[in-house]
Structure formats: structure tokens, C-alpha cells
C-alpha positions in Angstrom: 12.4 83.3 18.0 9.7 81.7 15.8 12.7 81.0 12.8 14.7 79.5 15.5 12.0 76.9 16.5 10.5 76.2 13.3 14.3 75.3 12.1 14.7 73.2 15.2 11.5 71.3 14.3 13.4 71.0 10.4 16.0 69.3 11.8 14.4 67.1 13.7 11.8 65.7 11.3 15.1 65.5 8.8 16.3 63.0 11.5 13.1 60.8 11.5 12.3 58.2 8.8 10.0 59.0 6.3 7.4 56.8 8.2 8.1 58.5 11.6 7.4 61.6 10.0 3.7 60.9 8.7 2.6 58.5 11.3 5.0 59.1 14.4 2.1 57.2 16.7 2.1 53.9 14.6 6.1 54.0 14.2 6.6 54.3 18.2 4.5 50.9 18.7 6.9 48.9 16.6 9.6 50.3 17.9 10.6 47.7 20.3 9.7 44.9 17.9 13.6 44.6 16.0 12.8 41.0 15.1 13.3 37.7 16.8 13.1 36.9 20.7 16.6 36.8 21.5 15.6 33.3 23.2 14.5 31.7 20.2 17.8 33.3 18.0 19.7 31.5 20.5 17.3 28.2 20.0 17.6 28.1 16.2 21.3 28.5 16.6 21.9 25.8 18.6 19.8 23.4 16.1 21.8 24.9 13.1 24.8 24.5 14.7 24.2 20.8 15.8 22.6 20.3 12.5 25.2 21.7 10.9 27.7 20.0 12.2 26.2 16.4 12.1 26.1 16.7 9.0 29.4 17.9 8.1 30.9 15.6 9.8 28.3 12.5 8.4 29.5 13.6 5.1 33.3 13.5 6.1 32.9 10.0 7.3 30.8 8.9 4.6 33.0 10.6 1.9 35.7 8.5 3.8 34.1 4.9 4.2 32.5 4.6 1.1 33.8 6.4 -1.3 37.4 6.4 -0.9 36.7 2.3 0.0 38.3 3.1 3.6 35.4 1.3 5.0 35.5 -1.8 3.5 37.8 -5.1 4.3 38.4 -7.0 0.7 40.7 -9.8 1.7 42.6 -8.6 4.7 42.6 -5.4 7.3 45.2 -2.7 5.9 46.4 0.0 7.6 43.7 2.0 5.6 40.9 0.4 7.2 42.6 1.1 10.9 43.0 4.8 10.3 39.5 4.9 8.8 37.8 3.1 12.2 40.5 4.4 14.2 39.1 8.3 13.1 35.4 7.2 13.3 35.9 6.0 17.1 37.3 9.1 18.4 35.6 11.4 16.6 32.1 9.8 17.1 32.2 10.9 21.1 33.9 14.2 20.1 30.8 14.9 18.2 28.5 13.4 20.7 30.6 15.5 23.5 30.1 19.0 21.2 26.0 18.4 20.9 25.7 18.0 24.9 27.4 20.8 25.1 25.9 22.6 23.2 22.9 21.7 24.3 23.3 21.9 27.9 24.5 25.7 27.7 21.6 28.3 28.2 
């Protein structure tokens, strides 16, 4: 009876971490604490996310405009130029539209 129980304690402690095993008091008090608030995981996301994007899409249009010369008008308005402000004025309020979104979700 005493073998079975001292080899049911065995495999028990064999489960535990090696700090549950020395100090199973201290290991229990973090045991709720698994990182981050999942509040504030789901804040930081949504500034990533609109950061993130912003950005991508500032880059896109700036990558556009400036340095493929889309942007500019030399001597008259090509069809270049169209597509260029054409692309900035609908995607502007689609990227406005996507950070009130995201923003106004809980």
C-alpha cells in the first residue's frame, strides 16, 4: 500500500515543473498571471493594426506620387496623373472607413 502511494506521488511531481516541485506555494500565485490583460492585447492590436496600415498604404501612395512621377502635372494632365488621383480619392475614405471601424469595435 505504501509502494503504491509513494509511486503515485512519483508521478505526480514528474508532471509538475521543476519550479512547482521546489516551491509549489510560490508557483500557484503566478499561476493566473499568463501575460497581458486580454483588454489591453486587444488595445495594442488595434493601434498596430491602424498603424500598420496607415503606413502601408502612405508608403503605396507615396511610392506612387513621387517616385514613379504619377503625382506631378509637367505640361498637361495624362491619363497617369488621373489614375494616380483617381486611386488616392477612393482609397483615402476606404482607409478612413477601415480605422473607424476598427476603432469603433470593442
Amino acid at each position: 500500500m505504501h509502494n503504491a502511494t509513494v509511486v503515485k506521488k512519483f508521478r505526480e511531481m514528474s508532471n509538475l515543473s521543476l519550479c512547482e516541485q521546489r516551491t509549489p506555494d510560490l508557483c500557484r500565485m503566478d499561476e493566473y498571471n499568463q501575460g497581458w490583460d486580454p483588454e489591453i492585447k486587444r488595445y495594442f492590436r488595434k493601434i498596430l493594426n491602424s498603424f500598420g496600415v496607415a503606413v502601408l498604404w502612405l508608403l503605396f501612395m507615396s511610392t506612387l506620387g513621387l517616385f514613379l512621377r504619377m503625382g506631378y502635372v509637367y505640361n498637361r494632365v495624362d491619363v497617369y496623373n488621373i489614375v494616380f488621383y483617381a486611386l488616392l480619392l477612393v482609397s483615402l475614405p476606404l482607409l478612413l472607413l477601415f480605422l473607424y471601424r476598427q476603432w469603433r469595435k470593442k
